[in-house]
ZAMARGU-4260 file (C-alpha; in steps of 0.2 Angstrom, whole numbers, plus 5000, padded with zeros to 4 digits):
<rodrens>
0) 4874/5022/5081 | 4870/5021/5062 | 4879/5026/5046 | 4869/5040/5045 | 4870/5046/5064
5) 4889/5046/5063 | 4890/5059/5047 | 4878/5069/5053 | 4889/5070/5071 | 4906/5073/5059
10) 4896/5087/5048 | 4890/5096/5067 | 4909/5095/5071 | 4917/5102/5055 | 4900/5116/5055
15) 4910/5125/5069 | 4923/5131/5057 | 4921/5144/5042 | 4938/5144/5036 | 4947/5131/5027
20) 4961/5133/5035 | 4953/5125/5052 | 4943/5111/5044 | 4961/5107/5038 | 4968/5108/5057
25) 4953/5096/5063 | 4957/5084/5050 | 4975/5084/5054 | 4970/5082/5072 | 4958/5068/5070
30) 4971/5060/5061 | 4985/5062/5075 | 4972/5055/5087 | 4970/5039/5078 | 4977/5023/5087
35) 4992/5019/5075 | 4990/5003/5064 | 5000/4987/5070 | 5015/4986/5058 | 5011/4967/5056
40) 4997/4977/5045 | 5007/4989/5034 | 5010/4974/5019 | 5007/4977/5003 | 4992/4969/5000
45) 4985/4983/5013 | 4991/4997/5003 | 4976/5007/4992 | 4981/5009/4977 | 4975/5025/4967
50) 4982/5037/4983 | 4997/5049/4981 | 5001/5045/4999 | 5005/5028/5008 | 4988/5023/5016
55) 4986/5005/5024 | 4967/4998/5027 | 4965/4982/5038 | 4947/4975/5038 | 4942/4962/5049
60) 4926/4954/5052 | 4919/4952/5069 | 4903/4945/5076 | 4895/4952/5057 | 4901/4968/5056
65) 4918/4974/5049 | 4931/4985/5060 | 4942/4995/5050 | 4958/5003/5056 | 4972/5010/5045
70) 4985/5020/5044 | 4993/5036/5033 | 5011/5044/5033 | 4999/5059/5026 | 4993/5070/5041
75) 4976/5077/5029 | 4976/5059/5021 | 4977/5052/5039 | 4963/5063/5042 | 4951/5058/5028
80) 4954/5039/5031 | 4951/5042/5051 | 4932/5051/5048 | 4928/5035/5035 | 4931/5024/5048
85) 4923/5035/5059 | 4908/5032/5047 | 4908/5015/5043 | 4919/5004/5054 | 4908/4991/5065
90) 4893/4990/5052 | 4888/4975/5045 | 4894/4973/5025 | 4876/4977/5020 | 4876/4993/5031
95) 4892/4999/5022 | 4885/4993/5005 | 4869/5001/5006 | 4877/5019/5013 | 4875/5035/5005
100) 4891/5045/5011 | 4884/5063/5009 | 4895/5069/5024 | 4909/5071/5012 | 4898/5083/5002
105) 4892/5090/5015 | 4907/5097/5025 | 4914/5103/5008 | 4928/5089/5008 | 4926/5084/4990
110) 4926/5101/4984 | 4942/5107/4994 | 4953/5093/4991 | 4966/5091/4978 | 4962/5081/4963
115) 4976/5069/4970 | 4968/5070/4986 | 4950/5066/4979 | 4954/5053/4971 | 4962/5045/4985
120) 4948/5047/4995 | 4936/5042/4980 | 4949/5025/4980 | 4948/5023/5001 | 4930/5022/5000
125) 4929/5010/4986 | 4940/4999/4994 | 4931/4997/5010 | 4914/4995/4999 | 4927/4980/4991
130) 4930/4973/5009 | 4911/4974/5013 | 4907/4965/4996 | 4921/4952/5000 | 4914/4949/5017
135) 4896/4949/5012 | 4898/4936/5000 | 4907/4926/5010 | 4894/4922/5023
</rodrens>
């Protein structure tokens, strides 16, 4: 499944729900469904800096793509961290590079979040595009 097919699957699930209040819930629930993150990965140097919240990324690279899991002791930020991963874990560093993430626009996330909260998100994304640089430039 591409970048592209996995946004347009997230913005088919949030377009069930008119109210805020609900696309709030579903983002809490994703988040709650989300394996937790080994502790041996909850280290500094995993912390994204620039969120209100704790939020720790782990990125590893496998067979050329990058597999993202992290973790949030934010349910919302949980959430939000949960649909990028959703988006973008298992591509290859060029994939994640090269993506437009218009699904945040889309299901009116960037719009309904906090400034806080935006730039959080705005910092999660640029640190996985920092992890897909890292592990480009390596090969």
């Amino acid at each position: 499944m591409t970048i592209n097919e996995r946004q347009d699957e997230i913005i088919e699930e949030f377009s069930g729900f008119d109210d805020w209040m609900d696309k709030y819930q579903l983002l809490i629930d994703l988040g709650n469904e989300q394996e937790p993150l080994d502790e041996r990965y909850k280290t500094e140097s995993n912390l994204i800096e620039g969120c209100q919240s704790r939020v720790w990324l782990q990125a590893d690279y496998i067979d050329g793509k990058i597999h993202f899991s992290a973790e949030s002791d934010a349910l919302i930020v949980k959430g939000i961290v949960t649909l990028l991963i959703r988006v973008l874990s298992d591509s290859t560093p060029q994939e994640i590079l090269d993506a437009d993430l218009y699904f945040i626009e889309q299901i009116g996330l960037k719009e309904h979040l906090s400034p806080t909260r935006s730039n959080g998100l705005v910092a999660m994304v640029k640190q996985m595009r920092m992890y897909a640089l890292a592990f480009q430039t390596k090969k």
